[in-house]
C-alpha positions as CSV (number, residue, x, y, z in Angstrom):
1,X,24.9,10.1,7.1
2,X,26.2,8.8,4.1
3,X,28.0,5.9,5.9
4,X,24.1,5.0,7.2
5,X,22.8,5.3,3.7
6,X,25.2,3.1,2.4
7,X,24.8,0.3,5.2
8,X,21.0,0.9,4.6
9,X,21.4,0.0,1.2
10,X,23.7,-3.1,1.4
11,X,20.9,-4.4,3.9
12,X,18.6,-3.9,1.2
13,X,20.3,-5.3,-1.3
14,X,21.1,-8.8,1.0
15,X,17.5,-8.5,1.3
16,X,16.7,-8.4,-2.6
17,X,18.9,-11.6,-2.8
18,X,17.0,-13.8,0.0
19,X,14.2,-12.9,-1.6
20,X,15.5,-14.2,-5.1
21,X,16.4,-17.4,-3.8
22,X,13.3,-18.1,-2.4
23,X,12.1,-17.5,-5.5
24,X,14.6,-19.6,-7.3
25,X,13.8,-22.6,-4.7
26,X,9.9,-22.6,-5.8
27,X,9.2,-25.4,-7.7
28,X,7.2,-24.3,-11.0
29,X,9.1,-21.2,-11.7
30,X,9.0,-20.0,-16.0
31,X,12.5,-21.0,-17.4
32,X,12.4,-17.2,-18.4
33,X,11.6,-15.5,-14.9
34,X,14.4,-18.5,-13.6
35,X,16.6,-16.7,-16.1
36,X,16.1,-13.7,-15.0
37,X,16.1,-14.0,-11.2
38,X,19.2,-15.3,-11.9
39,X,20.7,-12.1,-13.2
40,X,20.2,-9.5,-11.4
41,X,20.9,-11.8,-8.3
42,X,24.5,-12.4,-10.1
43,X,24.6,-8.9,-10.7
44,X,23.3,-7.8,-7.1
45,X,26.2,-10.1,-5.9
46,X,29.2,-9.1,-8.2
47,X,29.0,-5.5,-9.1
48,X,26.1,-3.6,-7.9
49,X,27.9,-3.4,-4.1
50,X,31.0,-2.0,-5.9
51,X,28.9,0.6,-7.9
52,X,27.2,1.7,-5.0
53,X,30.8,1.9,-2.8
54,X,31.5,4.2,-5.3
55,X,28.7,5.8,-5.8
56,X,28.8,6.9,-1.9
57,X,32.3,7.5,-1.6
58,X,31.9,10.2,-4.8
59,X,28.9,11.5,-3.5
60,X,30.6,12.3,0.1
61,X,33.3,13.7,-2.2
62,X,30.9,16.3,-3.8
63,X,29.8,16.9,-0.4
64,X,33.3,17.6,0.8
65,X,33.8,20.6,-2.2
66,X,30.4,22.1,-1.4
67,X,31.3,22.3,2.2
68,X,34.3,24.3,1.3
69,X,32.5,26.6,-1.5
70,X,30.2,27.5,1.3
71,X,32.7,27.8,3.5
72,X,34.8,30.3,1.5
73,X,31.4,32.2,1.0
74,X,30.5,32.7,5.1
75,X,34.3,33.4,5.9
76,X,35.0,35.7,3.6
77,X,33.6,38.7,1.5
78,X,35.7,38.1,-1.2
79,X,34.7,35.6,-3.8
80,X,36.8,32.9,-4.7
81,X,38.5,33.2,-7.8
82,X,41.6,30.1,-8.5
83,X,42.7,29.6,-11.7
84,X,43.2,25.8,-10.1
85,X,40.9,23.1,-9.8
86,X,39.9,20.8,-7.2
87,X,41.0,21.6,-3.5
88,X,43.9,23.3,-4.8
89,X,41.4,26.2,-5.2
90,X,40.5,26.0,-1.6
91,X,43.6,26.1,-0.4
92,X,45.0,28.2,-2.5
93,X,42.0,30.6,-1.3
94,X,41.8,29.3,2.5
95,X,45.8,30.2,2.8
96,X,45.5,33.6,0.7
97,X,42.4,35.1,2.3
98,X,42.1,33.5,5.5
99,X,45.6,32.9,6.3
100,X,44.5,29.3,7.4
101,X,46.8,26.9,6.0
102,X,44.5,23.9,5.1
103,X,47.7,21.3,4.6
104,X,47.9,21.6,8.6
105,X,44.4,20.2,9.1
106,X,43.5,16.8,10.2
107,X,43.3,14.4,7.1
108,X,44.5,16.6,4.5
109,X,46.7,14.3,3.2
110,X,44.3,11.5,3.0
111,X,41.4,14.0,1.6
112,X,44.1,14.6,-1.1
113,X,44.7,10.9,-1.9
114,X,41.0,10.8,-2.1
115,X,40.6,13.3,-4.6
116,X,43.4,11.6,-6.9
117,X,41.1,8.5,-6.3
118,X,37.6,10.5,-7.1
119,X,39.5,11.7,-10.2
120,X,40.5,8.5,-11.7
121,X,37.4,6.8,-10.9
122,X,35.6,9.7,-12.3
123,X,37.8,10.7,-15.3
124,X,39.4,7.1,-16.5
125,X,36.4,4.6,-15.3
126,X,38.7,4.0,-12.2
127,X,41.7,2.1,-14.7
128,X,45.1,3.2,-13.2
129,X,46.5,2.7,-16.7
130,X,44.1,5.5,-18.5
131,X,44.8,7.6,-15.2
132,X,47.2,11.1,-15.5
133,X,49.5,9.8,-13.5
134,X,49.7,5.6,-12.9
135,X,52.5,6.1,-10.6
136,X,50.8,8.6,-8.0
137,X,47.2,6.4,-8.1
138,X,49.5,3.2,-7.4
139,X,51.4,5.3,-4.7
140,X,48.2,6.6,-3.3
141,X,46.8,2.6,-3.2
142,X,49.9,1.4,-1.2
143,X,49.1,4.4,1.5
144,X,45.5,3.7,2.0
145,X,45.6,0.0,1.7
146,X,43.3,-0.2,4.2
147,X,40.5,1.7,2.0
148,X,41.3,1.0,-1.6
149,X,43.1,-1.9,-4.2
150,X,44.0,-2.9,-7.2
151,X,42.0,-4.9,-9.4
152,X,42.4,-5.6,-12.7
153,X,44.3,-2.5,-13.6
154,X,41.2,-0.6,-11.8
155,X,40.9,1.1,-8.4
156,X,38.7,-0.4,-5.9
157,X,37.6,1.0,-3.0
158,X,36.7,-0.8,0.3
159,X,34.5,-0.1,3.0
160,X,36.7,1.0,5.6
161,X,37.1,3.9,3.1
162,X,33.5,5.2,3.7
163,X,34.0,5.2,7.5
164,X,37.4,7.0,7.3
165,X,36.7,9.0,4.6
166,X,33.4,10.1,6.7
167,X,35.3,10.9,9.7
168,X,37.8,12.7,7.8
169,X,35.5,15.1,6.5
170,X,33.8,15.8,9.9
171,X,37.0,16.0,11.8
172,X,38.8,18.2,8.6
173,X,35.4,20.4,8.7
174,X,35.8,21.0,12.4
175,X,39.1,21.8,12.4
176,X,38.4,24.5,9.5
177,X,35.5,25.7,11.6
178,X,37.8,26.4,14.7
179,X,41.0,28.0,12.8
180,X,38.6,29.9,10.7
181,X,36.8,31.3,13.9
182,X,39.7,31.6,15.9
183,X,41.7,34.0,13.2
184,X,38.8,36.2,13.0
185,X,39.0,36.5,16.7
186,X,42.8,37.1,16.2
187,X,44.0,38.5,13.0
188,X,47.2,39.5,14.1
189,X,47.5,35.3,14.0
């Protein structure tokens, strides 16, 4: 879904730009509205399809920790109390209460690498040098080359990350769904 919404968009936004440079190729267009045109088609082209990457990928992020707070909810009577934040809460409360050990489940390790991603994009404007911990952003980078960079001293995320950050969450949601389910079935384990 978010993955659609985010292709959806991109088409829109090529869109806005053809439109703006047939615009810009008419013949008795106001210096000012030239101007102008001009602008937000630079800015359409050089930031607004990063801002909107991110924008997604934090979004499916949100997503992700909802998913889990209602999960925790349905599968168990207790409420979740953690003195931790982020998924370390889950897991901490997935492990204690469930006896589901959400570091064996498909992904995790990238979901995490996500989070450190989420948090520095969130917490220090995605600049690895105001980040908690430079080292572990530039470690988590050179794992998931294939969905994030470095530019600039700032994190950049790339498409593919949408796509396998989508799939993670569906697979990694899944695989919850069936452990949860199946130690119900068998508490014993």
């Amino acid at each position: 879904m978010h993955v659609q919404f985010y292709n959806d968009h991109k088409q829109l936004v090529s869109n806005q730009i053809a439109n703006i440079d047939q615009e810009l190729e008419g013949t008795s267009i106001d210096p000012k509205r030239r101007r102008d045109l001009e602008m937000a088609k630079y800015i359409y082209m050089n930031s607004y399809h990063h801002h909107m990457m991110i924008s997604c990928f934090l979004t499916m992020y949100s997503h992700l920790e909802e998913c889990l707070g209602v999960a925790s909810r349905l599968f168990s009577e207790k409420k979740l109390v953690s003195k931790k934040s982020g998924l370390d809460r889950f897991r901490e409360f997935f492990e204690a209460e469930l006896k589901v050990k959400l570091t064996e489940g498909p992904y995790w390790s990238f979901i995490l690498d996500c989070e450190k991603a989420r948090n520095v994009l969130l917490h220090a404007g995605g600049n690895i040098a105001l980040a908690r911990n430079r080292k572990k952003t530039e470690d988590l980078v050179k794992r998931n080359k294939d969905c994030f960079s470095i530019e600039d001293s700032r994190i950049v995320p790339k498409e593919q990350l949408l796509v396998k950050f989508s799939k993670a969450i569906s697979d990694f949601a899944e695989w919850l769904t069936d452990k949860v389910s199946s130690e119900s079935n068998n508490p014993q384990g």
